[in-house]
Every structure is written in C-alpha cells, then in structure tokens.
C-alpha positions in Angstrom: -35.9 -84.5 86.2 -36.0 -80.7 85.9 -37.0 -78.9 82.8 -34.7 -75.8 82.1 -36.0 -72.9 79.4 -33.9 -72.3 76.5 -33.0 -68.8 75.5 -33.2 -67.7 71.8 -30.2 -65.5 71.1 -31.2 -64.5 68.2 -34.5 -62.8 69.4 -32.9 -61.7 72.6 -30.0 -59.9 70.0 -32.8 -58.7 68.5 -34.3 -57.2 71.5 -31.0 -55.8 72.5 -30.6 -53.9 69.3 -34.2 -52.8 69.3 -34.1 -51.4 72.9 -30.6 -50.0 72.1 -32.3 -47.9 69.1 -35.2 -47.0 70.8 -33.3 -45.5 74.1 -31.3 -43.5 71.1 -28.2 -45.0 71.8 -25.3 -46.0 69.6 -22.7 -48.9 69.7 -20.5 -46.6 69.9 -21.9 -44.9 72.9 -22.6 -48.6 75.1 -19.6 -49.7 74.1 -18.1 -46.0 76.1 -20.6 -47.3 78.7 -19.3 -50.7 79.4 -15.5 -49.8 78.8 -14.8 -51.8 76.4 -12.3 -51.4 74.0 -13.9 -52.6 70.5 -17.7 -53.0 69.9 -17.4 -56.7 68.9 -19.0 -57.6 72.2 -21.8 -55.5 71.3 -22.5 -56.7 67.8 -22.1 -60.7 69.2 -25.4 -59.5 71.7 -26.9 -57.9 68.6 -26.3 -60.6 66.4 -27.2 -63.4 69.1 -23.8 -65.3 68.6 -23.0 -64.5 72.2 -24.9 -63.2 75.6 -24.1 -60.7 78.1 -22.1 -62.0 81.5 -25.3 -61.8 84.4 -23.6 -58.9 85.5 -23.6 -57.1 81.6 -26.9 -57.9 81.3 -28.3 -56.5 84.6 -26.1 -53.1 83.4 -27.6 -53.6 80.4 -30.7 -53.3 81.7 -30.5 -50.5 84.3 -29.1 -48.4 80.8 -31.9 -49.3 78.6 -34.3 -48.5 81.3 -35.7 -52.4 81.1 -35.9 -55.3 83.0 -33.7 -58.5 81.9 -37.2 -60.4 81.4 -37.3 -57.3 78.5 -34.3 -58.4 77.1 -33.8 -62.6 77.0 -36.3 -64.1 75.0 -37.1 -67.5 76.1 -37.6 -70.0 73.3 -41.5 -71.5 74.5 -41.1 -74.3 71.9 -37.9 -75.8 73.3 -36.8 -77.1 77.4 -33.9 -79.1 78.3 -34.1 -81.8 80.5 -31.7 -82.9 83.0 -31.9 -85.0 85.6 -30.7 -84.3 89.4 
C-alpha cells in the first residue's frame, strides 16, 4: 500500500496567479511566453480546473523565479491509497 499526496488545484491556481501578479506579469504576457495561441490555458491554471504539463510547470517556474514546491499546493488533509 503506498500513500500518494493529493494536489489542491484550487490553491495551486491560486498560487499561480499570485506569483504571476507579484513577478508583474500579465496573462497576456505568459501566454507570449509559452506560445500559446489563447490564454484559456492560463486562466484553467489560475482557476485550478486544470494543471500545467511537468514540463509547463518547470517553465513556469524558472519564469516566476520559484520553485514548483512554490507553486503546487499539496492538500495535507487528503492521501490516496493504492496498492502495488
């Protein structure tokens, strides 16, 4: 049995659009960053319906000037369990 943390999207969105703010960035302007062609893929990480791909999120980070432990919020009140 192995006990995996769960990630609360809505706090990591949070975080994302907090550090966003705070490095004095717009959506506009990551969005320009990441090449993408709208800035619904922003808003989803803002609004924690959706996470950055592992490789987003370590870009993510080097922008912001954070680690990825800055950014995901892990949920200390909830685990999964599987089993092996």
């Amino acid at each position: 049995m192995y006990v995996i943390p769960v990630i609360d999207m809505a706090a990591t969105g949070r975080n994302i659009e907090r550090l966003r703010k705070e490095s004095g960035l717009t959506v506009k302007e990551l969005q320009d960053i990441f090449g993408f062609t709208t800035p619904q893929a922003i808003y989803k990480w803002q609004h924690g319906t959706a996470m950055p791909t592992i490789d987003n999120l370590v870009a993510l980070a080097a922008v912001l000037g954070v680690s990825m432990d800055d950014i995901i919020v892990i949920r200390p009140d909830m685990e999964t369990r599987i089993s092996a």
